[in-house]
C-alpha positions in Angstrom: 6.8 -7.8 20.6 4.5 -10.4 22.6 4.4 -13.6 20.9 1.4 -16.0 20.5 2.2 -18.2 23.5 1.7 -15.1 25.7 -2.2 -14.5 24.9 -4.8 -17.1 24.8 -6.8 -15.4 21.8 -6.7 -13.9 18.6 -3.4 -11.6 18.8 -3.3 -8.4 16.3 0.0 -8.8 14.7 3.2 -6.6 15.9 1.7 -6.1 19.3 3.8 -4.8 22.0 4.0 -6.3 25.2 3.2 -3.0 27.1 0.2 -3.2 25.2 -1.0 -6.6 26.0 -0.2 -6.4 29.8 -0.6 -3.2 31.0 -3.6 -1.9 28.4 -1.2 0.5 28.0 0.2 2.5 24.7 3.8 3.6 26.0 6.4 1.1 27.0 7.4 0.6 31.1 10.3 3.2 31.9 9.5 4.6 35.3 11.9 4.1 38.1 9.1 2.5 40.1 8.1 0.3 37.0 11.2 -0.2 34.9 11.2 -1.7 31.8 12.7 -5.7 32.1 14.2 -4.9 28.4 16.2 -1.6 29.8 17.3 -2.7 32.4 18.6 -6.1 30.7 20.4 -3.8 28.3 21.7 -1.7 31.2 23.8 -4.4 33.4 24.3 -6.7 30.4 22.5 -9.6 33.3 19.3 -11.7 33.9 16.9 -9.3 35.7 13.4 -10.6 37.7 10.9 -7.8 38.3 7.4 -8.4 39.8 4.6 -6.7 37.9 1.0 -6.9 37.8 -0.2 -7.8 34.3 -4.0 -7.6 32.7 -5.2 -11.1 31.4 -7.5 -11.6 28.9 -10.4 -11.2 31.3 -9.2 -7.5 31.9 -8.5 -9.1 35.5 -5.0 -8.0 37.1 -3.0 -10.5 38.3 0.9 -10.5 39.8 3.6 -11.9 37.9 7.2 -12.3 38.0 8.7 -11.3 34.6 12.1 -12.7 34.4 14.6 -11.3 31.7 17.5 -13.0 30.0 19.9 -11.6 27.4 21.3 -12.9 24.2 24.4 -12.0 23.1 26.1 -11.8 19.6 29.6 -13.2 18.4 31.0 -10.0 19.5 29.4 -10.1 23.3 26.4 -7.6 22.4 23.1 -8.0 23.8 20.8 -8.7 20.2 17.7 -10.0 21.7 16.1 -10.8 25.3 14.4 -13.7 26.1 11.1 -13.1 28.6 9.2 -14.9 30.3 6.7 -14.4 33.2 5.7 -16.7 36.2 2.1 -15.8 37.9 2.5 -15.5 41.2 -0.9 -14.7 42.5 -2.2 -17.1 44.8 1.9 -17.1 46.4 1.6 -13.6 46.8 -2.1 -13.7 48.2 -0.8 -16.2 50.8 2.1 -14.1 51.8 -0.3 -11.3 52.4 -2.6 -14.1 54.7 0.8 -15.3 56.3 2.0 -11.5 56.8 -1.6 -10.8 58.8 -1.8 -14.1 60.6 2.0 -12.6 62.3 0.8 -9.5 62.8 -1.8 -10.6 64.9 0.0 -13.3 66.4 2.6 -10.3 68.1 -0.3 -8.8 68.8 -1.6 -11.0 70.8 1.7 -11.8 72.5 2.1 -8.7 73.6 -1.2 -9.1 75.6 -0.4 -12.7 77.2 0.6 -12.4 80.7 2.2 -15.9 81.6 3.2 -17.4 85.0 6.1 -19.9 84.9 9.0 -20.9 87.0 8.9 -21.5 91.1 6.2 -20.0 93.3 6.9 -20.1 96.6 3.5 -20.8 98.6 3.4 -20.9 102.3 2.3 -24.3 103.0 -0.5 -23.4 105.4 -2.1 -20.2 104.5 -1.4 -20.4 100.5 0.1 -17.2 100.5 2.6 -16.7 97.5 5.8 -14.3 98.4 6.8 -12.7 95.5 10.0 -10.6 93.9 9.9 -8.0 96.1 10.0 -10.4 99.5 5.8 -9.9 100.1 3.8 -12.3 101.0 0.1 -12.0 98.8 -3.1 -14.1 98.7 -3.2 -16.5 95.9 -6.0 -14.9 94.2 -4.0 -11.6 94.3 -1.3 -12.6 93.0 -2.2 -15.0 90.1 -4.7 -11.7 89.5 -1.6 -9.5 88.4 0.6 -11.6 86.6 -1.9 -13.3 84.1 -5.4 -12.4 82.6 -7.1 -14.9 84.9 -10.2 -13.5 87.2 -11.2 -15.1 90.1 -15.2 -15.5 91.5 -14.7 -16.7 95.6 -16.8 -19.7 96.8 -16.4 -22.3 99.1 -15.9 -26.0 98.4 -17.9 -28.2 100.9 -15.3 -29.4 102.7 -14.1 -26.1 104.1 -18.0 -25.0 104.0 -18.8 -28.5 106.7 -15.6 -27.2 108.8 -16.8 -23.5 108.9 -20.6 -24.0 108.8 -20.9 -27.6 110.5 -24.7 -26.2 112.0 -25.9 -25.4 108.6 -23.8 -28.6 106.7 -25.5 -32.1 106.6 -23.0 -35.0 106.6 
């Protein structure tokens, strides 16, 4: 039976607690939805079962219902104490954190990164890489990372290649 503490408003007497969370008239006994009572009285232990529970705005919202048996003189279970934790917002920000890695490896997978030691021939600025080759730096840096190159010429090589057309 739900007790007052467990409802905000007027509570019709002898109400069951399937009743006042779930909306619903038969008690929880499926294997996906077992009952916190049955399953108290089954192992004899403390059981925590995750639910979602109807509030008194007809809003559902995710609990954890923790069960705790009370034993007689003679070691038999006689009552079980319940109680139930929202977990809503903890449970809405695993969901956030869950998506946030998701697209996190996502986008790993996609990131190309250079690291290490490039050799670079000191004159032309060729790099050589694994195989022994000797690319063009634009080449190169082109297939191992996401980076796109546009060709220009900086006006010191432009005054040395074009001094005719280059004022000093």
């Amino acid at each position: 039976m739900a007790n007052y503490a467990a409802y905000h408003y007027t509570l019709p007497e002898n109400m069951a607690c399937h009743a006042l969370s779930h909306r619903s008239d038969t008690p929880c006994n499926s294997s996906d939805h077992p009952s916190p009572l049955e399953k108290v009285k089954e192992t004899g232990l403390p059981v925590t079962l995750e639910r979602r529970h109807c509030d008194s705005e007809d809003s559902y919202r995710d609990f954890e219902v923790h069960g705790f048996p009370i034993f007689d003189d003679r070691g038999k279970i006689v009552q079980m104490i319940e109680y139930c934790i929202d977990v809503s917002e903890r449970k809405q920000a695993e969901s956030i954190r869950e998506k946030l890695i998701e697209e996190l490896q996502r986008a790993l997978i996609q990131v190309k990164t250079l690291s290490g030691l490039l050799p670079i021939c000191s004159s032309c600025k060729k790099i050589r890489d694994d195989k022994g080759y000797w690319n063009n730096l634009d080449k190169f840096i082109s297939e191992h990372s996401d980076a796109e190159f546009s060709h220009s010429i900086c006006p010191d090589c432009a005054q040395k290649l074009y001094p005719k057309y280059m004022k000093k």
